[in-house]
LUMDRENLUM-234171 format. One line per 3 residues: number of its first residue (from 0); their letters; for each residue x, y, z of N, C-alpha, C, O. Coordinates in steps of 0.001 Angstrom, whole numbers, always signed. Each point is the difference from the previous one (the first is absolute). Layout:
<rs>
NUM> a> X Y Z X Y Z X Y Z X Y Z | ... $
</rs>
This chain:
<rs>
0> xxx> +14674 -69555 +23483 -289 -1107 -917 +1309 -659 -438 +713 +538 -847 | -425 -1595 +1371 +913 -728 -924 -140 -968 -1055 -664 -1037 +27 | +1294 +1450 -860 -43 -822 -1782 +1060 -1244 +442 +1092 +129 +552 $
3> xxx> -1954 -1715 -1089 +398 -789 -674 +48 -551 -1316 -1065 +28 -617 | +1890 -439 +143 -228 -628 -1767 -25 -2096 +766 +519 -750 +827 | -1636 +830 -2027 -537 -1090 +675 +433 -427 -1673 -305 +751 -927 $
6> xxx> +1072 -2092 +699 +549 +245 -1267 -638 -1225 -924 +210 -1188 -248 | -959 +2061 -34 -1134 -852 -962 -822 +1155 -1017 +160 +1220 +41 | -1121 -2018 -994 -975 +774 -1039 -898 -73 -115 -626 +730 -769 $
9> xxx> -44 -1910 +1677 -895 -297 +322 -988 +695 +978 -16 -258 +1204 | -726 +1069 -1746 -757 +1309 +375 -946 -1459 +1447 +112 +156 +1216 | -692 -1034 -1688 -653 -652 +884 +760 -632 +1369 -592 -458 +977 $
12> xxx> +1778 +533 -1121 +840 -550 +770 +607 +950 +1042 +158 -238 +1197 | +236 +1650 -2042 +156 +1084 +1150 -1532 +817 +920 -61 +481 +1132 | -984 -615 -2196 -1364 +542 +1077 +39 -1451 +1400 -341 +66 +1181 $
15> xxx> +676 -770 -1663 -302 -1474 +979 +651 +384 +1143 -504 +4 +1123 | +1810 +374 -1452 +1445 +230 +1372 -576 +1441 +626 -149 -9 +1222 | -256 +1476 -2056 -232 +663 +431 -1301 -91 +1247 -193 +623 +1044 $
18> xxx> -395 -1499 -1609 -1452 -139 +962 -33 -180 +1449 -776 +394 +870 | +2515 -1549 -849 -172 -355 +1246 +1431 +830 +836 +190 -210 +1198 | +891 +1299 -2141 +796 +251 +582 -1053 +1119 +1125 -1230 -62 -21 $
21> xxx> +2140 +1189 +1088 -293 +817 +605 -109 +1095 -994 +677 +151 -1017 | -1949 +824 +1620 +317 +1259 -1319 +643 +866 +278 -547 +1102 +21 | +2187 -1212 +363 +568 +1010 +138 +1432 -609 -1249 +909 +619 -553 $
24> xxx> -1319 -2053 +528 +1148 -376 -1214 -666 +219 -1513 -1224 -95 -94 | +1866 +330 -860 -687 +44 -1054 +1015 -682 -782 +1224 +130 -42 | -2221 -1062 -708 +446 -881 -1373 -86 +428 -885 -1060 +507 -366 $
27> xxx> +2510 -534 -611 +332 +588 -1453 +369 -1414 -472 +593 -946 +518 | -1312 +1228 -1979 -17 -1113 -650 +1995 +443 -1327 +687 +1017 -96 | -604 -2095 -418 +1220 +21 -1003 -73 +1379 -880 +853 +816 -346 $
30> xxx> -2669 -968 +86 -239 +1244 -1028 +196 +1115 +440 +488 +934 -637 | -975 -911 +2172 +97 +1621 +483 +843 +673 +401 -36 +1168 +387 | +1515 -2455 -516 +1260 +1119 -214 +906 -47 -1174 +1161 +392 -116 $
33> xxx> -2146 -1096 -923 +914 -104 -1144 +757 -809 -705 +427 +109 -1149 | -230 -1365 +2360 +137 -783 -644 -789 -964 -1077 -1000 -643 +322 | +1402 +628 -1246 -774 -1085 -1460 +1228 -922 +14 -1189 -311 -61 $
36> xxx> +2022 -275 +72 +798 -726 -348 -571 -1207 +1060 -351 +65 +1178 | +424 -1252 -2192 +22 -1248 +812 +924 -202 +720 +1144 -137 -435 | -1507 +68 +1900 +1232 -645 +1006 +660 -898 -160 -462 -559 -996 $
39> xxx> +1384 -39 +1388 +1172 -964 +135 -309 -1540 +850 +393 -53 +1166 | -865 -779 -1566 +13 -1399 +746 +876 -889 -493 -310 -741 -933 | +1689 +717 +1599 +770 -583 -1176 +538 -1380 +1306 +889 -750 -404 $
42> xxx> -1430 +494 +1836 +619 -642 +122 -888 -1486 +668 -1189 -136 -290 | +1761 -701 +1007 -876 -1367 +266 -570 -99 +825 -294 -1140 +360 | +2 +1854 +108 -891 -119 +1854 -671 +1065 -268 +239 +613 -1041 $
45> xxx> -1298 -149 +2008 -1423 +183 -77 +641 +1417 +631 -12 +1042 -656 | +623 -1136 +2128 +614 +830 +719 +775 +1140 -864 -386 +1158 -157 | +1984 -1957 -551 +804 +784 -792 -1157 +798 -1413 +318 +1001 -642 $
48> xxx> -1039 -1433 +547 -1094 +654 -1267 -484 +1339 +904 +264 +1065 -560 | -916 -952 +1841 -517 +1027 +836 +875 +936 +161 -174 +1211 -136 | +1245 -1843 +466 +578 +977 +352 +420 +1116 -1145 -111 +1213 +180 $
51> xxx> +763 -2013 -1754 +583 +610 -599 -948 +1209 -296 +295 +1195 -16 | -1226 -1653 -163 -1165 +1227 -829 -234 +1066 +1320 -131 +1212 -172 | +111 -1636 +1046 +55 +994 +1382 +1251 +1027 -229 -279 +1197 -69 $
54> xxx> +1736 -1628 -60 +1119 +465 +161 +278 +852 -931 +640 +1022 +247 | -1169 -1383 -1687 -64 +168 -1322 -960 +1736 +252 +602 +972 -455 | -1485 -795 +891 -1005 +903 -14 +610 +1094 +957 +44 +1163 -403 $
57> xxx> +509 -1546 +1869 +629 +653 +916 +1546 +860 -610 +508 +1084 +288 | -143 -2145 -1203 +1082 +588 -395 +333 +1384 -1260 +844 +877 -183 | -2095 -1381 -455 -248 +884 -1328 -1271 +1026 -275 -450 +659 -938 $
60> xxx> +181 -896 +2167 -1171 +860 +342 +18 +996 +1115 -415 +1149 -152 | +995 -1694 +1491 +466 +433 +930 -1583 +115 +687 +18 +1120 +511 | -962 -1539 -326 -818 -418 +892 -590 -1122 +969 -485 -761 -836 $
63> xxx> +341 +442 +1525 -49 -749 +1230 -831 -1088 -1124 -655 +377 -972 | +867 -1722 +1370 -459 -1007 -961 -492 -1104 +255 +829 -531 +739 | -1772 -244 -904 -440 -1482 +686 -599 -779 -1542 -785 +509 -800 $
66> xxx> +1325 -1643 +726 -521 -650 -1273 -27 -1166 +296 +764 -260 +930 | -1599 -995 -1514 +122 -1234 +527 +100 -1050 -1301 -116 +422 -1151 | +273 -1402 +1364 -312 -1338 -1104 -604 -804 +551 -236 +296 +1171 $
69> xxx> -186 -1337 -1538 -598 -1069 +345 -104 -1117 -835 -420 +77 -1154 | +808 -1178 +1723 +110 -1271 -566 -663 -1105 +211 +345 -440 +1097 | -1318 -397 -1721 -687 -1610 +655 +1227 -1284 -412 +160 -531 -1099 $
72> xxx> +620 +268 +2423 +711 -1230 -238 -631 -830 +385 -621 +32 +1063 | +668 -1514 -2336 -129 -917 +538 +1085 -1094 +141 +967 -230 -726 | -1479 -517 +2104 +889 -872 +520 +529 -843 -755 +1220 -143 +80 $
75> xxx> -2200 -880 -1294 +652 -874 -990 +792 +446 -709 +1040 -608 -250 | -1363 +1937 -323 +836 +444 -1268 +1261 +1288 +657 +273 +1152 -340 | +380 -2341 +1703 +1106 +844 +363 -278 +1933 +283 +800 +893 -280 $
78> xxx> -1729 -795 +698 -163 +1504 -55 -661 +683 -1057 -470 +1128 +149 | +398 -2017 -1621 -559 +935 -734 -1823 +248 -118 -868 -755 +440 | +751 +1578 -905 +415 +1269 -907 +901 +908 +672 +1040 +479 -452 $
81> xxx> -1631 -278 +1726 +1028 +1518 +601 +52 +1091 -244 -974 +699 +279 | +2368 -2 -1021 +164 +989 -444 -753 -120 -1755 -364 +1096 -425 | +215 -1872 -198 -868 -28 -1175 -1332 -521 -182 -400 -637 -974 $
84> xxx> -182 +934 +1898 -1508 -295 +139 -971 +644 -683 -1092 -347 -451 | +1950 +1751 +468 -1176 +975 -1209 +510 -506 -1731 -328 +357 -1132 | +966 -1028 +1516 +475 -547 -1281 +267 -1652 -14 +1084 -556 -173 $
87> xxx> -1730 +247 +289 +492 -1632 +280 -269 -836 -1262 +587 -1078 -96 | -1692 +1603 -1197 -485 -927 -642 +562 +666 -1636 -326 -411 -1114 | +1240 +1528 +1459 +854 +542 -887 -949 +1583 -506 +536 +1082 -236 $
90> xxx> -1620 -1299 +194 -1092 +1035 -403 -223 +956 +967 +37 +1095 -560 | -276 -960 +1884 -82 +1284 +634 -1685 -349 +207 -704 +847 +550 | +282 -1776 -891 -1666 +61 +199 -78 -1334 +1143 +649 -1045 +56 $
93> xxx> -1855 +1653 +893 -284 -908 +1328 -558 -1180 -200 +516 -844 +732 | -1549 +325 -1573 +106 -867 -826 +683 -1360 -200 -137 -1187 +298 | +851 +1919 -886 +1172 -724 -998 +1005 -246 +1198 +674 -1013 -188 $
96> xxx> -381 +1716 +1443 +730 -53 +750 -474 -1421 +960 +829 -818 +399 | -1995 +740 -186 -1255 -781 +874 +346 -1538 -724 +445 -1026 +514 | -832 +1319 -1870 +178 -1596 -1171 +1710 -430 +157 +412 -1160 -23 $
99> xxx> +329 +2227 +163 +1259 -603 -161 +266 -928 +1501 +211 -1201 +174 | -315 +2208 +657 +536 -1258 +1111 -1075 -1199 +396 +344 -1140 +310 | -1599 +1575 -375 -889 -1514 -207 +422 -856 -513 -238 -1152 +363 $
102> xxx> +1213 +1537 -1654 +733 -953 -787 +1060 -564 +614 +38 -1229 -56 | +852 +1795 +639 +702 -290 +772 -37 -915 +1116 +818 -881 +264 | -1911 +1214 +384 -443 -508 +1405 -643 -1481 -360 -277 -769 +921 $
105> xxx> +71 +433 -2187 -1104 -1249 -599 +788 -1102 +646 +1163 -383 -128 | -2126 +19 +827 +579 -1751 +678 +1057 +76 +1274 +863 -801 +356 | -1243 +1995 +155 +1149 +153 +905 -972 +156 +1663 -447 +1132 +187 $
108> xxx> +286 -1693 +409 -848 +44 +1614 +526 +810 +526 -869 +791 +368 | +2476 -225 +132 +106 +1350 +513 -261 +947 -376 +1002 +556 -449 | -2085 +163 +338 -203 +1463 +24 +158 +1241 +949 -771 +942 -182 $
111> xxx> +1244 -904 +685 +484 +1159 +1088 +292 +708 -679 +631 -190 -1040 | -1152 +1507 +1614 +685 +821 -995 +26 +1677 +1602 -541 +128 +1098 | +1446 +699 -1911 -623 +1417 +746 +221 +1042 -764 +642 +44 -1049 $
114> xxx> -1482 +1232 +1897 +287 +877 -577 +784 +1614 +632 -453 +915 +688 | +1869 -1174 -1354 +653 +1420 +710 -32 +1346 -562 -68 +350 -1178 | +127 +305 +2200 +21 +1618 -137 +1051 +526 +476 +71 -387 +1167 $
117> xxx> +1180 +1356 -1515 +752 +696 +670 -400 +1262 -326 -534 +68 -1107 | +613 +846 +1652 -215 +1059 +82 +1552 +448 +460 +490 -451 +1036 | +408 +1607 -2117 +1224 +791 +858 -440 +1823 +141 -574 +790 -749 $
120> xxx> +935 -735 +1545 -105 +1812 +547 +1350 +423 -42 +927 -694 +417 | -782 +1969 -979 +1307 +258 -149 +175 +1578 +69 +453 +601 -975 | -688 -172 +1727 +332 +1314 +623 +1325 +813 +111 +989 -442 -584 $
123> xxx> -896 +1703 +1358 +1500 +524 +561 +474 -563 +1044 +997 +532 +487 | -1437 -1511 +39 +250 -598 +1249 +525 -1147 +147 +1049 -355 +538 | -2637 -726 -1556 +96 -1094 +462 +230 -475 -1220 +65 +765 -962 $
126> xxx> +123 -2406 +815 -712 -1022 -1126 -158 -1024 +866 +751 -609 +761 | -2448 +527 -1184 -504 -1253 +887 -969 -341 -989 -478 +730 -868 | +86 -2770 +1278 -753 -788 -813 -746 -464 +1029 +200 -15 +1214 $
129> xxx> -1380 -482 -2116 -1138 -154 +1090 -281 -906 -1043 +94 +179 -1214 | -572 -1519 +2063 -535 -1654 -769 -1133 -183 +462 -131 -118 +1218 | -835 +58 -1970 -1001 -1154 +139 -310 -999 -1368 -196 +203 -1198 $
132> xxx> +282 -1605 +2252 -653 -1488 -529 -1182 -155 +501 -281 +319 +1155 | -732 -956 -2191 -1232 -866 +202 +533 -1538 -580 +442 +146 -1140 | -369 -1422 +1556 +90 -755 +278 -1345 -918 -1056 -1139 +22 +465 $
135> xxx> +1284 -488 -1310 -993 -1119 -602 -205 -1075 -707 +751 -947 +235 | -1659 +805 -1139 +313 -1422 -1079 -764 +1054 -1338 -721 +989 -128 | +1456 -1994 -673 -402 +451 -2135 -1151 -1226 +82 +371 -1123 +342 $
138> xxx> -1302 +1293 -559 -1655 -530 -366 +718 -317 -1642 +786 +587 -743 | -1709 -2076 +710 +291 -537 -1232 -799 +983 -1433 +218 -210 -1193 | -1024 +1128 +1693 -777 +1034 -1348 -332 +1064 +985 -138 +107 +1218 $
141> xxx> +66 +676 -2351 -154 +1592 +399 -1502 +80 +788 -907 -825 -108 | +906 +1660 +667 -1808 +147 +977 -28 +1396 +430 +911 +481 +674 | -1914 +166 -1041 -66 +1340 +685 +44 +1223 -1596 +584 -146 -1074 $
144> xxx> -1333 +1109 +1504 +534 +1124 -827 +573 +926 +185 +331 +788 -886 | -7 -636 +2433 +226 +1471 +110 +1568 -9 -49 +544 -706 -848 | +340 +1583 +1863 +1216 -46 -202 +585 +253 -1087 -548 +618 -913 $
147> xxx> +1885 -1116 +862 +1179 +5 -1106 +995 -954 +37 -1 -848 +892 | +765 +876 -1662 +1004 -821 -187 -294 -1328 -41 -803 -518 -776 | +1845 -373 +2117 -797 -1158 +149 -854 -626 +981 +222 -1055 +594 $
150> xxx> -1283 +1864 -482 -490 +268 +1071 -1497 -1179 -23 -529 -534 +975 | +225 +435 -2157 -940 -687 -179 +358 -1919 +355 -761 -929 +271 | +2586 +1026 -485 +136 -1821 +352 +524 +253 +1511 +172 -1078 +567 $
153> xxx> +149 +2269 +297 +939 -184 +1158 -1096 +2 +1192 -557 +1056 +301 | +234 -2388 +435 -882 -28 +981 +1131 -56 +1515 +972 -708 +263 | -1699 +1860 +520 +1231 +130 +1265 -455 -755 +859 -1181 -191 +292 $
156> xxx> +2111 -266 +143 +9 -826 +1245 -1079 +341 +1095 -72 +1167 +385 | -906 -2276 +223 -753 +633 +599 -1582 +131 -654 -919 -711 +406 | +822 +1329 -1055 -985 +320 -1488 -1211 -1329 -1098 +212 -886 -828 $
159> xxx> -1011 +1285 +1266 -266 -1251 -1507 -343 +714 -1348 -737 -535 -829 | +1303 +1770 +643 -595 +443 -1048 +1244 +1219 -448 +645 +667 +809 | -530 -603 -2363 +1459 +237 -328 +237 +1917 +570 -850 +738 +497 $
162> xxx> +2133 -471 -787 -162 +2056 -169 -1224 +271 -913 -619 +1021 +302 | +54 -1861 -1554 -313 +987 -827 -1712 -532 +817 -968 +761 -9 | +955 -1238 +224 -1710 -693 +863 -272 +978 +1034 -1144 -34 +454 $
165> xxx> +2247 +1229 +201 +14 +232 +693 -699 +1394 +627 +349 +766 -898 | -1021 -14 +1736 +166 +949 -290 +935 +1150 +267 +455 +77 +1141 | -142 +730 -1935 +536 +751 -72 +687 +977 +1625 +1139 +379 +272 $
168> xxx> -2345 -275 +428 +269 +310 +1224 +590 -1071 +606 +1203 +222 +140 | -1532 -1285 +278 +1086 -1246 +376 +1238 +257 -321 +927 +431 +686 | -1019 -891 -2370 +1572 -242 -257 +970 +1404 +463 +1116 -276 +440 $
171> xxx> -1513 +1829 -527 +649 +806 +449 +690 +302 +1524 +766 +825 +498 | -1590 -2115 -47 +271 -44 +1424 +1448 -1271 -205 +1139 +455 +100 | -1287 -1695 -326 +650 -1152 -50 +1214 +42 -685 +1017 -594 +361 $
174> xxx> -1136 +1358 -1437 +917 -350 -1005 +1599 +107 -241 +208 +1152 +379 | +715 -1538 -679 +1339 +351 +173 +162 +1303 -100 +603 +607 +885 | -1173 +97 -2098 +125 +1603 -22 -450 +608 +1139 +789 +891 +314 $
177> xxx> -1533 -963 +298 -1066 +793 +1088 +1234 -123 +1121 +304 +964 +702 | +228 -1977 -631 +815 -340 +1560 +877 +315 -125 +385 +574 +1018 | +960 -599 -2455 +658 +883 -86 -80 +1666 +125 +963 +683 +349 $
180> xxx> -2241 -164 -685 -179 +1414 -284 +197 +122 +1391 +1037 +509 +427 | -2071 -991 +452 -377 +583 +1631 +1230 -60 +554 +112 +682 +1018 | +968 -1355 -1404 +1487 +225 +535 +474 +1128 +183 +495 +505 +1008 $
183> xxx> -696 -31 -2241 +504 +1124 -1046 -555 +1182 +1233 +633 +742 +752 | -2308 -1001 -984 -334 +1356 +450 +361 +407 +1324 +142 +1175 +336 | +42 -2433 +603 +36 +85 +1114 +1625 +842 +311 +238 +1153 +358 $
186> xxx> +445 -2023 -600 +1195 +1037 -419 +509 +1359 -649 +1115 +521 -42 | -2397 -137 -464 +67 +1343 -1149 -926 +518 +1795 +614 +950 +487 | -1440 -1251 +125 -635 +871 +950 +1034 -403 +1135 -396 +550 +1028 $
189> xxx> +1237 -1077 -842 +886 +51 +1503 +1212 +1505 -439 +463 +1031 +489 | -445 -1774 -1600 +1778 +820 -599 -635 +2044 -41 +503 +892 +683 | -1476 -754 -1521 -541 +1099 -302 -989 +723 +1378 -406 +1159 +80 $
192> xx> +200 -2376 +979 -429 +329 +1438 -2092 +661 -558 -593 +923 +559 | +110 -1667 -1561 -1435 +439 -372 -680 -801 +543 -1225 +64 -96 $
</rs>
């Protein structure tokens, strides 16, 4: 059995990764080795954020490590949100995050927007990042219930109906997270030979 720390707290987020890794890897969550301290995102890219909390865990923990971020840039607003997307409307609520850049976006015809995932792995061996983009437009109002974040205004390219319209099985297939992960795994089953 080999142990990964999959570096998150999100109990729904590590059963998700465990489901689809091989069962000979096993996912440890932040809690199950002790770590409680909030990780470190101290820098401007989506990438340098993955990695640190990856490096951060490998280093002070000394177990094999994969952590990711994820950012929705949009094209008008130069890239943003980005790295402050879980925070974009100052509050930490999805919401408020959704109203702020609507606000933003008011009167503006480019909407392009996407959504990235890095994923870094950081082992005795290696450090490697694995990207996935979904490609789309910000819908002038929210639609949909399911999902998170901003999932209810981001319609992907392709699509007539937003992430949150979506179902759930779909979007796990499409989504920037999903295509980054299958990077991940595919590489966690060449390197580990499962």
């Amino acid at each position: 059995m080999i142990e990964l720390v999959f570096a998150t707290n999100n109990k729904n987020k590590q059963k998700e990764i465990q489901a689809v890794l091989p069962p000979q890897l096993k996912v440890l969550s932040l809690k199950d080795i002790g770590c409680l301290e909030e990780l470190p995102e101290t820098h401007a890219t989506i990438e340098e954020n993955s990695m640190e909390k990856a490096v951060y865990v490998r280093e002070k923990y000394g177990y094999p490590c994969f952590a990711e971020d994820t950012g929705l840039e949009v094209a008008a607003l130069n890239g943003a949100p980005g790295v402050y997307s879980a925070r974009y409307a100052g509050t930490g609520v999805a919401a408020d995050n959704i109203a702020h850049l609507l606000f933003e976006l008011n009167g503006i015809t480019d909407r392009r927007a996407r959504f990235k995932t890095v994923f870094t792995l950081v082992t005795d061996t290696a450090l490697e990042q694995f990207t996935g983009i979904i490609n789309g437009t910000i819908t002038q109002q929210p639609t949909g219930e399911g999902g998170f974040g901003y999932d209810p205004v981001f319609l992907p390219t392709g699509y007539e109906i937003t992430f949150a319209e979506m179902e759930p099985s779909v979007k796990q297939v499409i989504s920037h997270r999903a295509l980054a992960f299958q990077k991940l795994v595919t590489f966690l089953e060449t390197t580990y030979k499962l």
